[in-house]
C-alpha positions in Angstrom: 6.5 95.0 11.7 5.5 91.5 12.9 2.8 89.9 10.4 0.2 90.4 12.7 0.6 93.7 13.0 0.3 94.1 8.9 -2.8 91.9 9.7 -4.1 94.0 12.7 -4.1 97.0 10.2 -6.5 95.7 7.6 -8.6 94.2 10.5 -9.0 97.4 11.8 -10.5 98.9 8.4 -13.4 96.3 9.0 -14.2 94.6 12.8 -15.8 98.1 13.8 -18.4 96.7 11.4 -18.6 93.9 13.9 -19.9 95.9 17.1 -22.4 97.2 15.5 -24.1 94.4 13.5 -27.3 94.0 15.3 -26.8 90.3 15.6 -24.0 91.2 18.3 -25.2 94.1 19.8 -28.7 92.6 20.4 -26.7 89.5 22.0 -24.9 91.8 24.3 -28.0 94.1 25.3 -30.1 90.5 25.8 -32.9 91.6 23.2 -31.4 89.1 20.1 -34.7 86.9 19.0 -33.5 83.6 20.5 -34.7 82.0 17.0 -32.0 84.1 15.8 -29.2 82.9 18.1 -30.3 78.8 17.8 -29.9 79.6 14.1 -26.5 81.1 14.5 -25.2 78.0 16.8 -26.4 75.4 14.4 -24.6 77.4 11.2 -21.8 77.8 13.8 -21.7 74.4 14.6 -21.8 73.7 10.7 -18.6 75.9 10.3 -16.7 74.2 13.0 -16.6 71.4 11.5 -15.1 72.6 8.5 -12.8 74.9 10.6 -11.7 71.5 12.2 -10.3 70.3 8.5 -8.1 73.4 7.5 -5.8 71.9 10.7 -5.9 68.4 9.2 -5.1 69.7 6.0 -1.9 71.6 6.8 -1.1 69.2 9.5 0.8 67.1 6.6 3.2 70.3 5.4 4.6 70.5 8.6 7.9 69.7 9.1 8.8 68.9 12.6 7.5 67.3 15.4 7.0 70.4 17.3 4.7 72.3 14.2 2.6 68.4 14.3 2.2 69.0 18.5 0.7 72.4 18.0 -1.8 71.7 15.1 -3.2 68.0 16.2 -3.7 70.2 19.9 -5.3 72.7 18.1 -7.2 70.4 16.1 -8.0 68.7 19.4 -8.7 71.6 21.4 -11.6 72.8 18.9 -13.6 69.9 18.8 -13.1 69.1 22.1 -14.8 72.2 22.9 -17.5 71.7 20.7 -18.3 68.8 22.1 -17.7 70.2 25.7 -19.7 73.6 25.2 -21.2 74.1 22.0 -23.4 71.5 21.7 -24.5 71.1 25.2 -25.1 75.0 24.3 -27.5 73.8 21.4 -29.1 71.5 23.5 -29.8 73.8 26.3 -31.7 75.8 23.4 -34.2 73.3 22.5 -32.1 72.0 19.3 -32.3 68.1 18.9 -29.8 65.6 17.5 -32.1 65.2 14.2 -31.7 69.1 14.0 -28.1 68.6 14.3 -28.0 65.7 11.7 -30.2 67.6 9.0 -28.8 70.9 9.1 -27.3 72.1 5.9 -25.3 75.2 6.2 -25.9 78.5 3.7 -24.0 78.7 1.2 -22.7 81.8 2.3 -21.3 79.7 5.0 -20.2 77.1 2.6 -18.3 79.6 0.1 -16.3 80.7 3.5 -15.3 77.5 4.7 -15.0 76.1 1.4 -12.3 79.8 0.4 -10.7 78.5 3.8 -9.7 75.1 2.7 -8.9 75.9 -0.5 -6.1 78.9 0.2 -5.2 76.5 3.4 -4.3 73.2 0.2 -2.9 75.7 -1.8 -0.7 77.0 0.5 1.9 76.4 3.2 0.8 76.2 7.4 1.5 79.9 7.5 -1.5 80.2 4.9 -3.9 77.9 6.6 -3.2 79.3 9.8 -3.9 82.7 8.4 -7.2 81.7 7.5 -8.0 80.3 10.6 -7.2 83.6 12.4 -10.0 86.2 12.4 -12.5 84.0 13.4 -10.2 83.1 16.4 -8.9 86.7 17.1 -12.2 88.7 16.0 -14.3 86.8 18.6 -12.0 87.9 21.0 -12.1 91.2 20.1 -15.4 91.4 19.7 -16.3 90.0 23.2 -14.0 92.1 24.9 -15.6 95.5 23.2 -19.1 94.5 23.7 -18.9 93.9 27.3 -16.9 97.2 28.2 -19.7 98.3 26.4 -22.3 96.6 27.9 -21.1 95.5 31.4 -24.2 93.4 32.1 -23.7 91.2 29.3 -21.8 88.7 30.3 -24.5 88.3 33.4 -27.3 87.8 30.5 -29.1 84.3 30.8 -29.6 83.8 27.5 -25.9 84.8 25.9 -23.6 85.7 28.8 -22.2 82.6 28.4 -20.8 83.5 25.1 -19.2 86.3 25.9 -17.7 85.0 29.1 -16.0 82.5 27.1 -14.5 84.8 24.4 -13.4 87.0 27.5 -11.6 84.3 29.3 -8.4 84.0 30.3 -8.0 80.1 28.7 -9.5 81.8 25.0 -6.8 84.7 25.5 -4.0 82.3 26.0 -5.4 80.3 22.7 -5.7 83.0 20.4 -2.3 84.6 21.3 -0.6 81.4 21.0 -2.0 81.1 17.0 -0.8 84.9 16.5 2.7 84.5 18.2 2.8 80.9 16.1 2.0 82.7 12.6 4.4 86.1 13.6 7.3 82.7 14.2 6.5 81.4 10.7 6.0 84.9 8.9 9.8 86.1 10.5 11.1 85.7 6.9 8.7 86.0 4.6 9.0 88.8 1.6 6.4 91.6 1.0 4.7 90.0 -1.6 3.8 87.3 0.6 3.0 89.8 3.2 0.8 90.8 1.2 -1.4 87.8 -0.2 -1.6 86.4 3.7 -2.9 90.1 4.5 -5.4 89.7 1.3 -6.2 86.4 2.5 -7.2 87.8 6.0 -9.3 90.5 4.9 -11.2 88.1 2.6 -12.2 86.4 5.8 -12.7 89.3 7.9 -15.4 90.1 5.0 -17.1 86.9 5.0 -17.2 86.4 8.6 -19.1 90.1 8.1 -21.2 88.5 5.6 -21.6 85.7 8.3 -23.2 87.9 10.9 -25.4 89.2 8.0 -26.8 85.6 7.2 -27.3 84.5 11.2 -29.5 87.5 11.9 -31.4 87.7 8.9 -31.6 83.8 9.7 -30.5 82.9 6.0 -33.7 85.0 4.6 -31.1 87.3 2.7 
């Protein structure tokens, strides 16, 4: 089995979770408090920028030219779009640049990001891009379940625009390119490894839960 498939198996024990947190179900059926929602781009926003660093951190274990192209476009590619769509986003919500500047994120937010670039140090690029994936690949996932399940969602005003970019083709083709790039890596690896990048995963498919938890309760919890 490729690694992502080992991966795919523990994911499958928890992203269920995922569709029906009320943080994403309200988003898809348009009732989510939009308090709720500015909240969840700024802590968002505040995780991006630490997602950024895994890639700068295991940019310098690579060990060809062709491993450096794919992580400094990846690295590009994510805050490019953050500062193509996410924070126009948080500007069309109200948010303002001294918002932006003073935001803190929770420190359940912080223990994620801060687990991230720790295992992502520790370990090879395989590791960090492990890390990095169910973020990446849940979103997906999750956009394309919610709006079979709610077909109006991506035409919501408020948070169709979310959903129509986790749905897109251009996302697809950027998530499958990380899986097919860790499944290359992975082709020799041992079981035991197997196993700690699969541990590794389902520690972040759990915080990612616990991320959900913290957005829609708005950090209250």
């Amino acid at each position: 089995m490729k690694l992502s498939e080992r991966i795919y198996e523990h994911a499958e024990k928890i992203w269920p979770r995922y569709l029906c947190h009320p943080f994403v179900t309200q988003m898809a059926d348009g009732t989510l408090p939009q308090e709720k929602f500015r909240y969840y781009m700024l802590q968002d926003y505040l995780y991006l920028r630490d997602y950024v660093k895994i890639f700068a951190a295991i940019i310098p274990k690579a060990d060809d030219f062709e491993q450096i192209r794919f992580l400094s476009g990846e690295l590009a590619g994510t805050i490019d779009e953050t500062l193509r769509t996410h924070i126009p986003y948080m500007k069309r919500l109200g948010i303002t640049e001294e918002e932006i500047r003073s935001a803190h994120a929770h420190i359940d937010i912080s223990a994620y990001t801060h687990y991230m670039i720790c295992e992502a140090q520790m370990g090879d690029v395989l590791t960090g891009l492990v890390t990095l994936l169910n973020c990446s690949w849940s979103y997906a996932y999750i956009a394309e379940q919610m709006v079979k399940r709610y077909p109006n969602a991506i035409q919501n005003k408020n948070y169709g625009s979310w959903f129509a970019g986790y749905v897109s083709e251009e996302y697809r083709k950027t998530n499958q390119a990380l899986i097919d790039r860790i499944d290359t890596l992975a082709v020799s690896i041992d079981e035991e490894e197997t196993q700690k990048l699969c541990e590794i995963f389902e520690k972040c498919c759990l915080f990612d839960l616990r991320f959900w938890d913290v957005v829609y309760t708005m950090g209250e919890s």
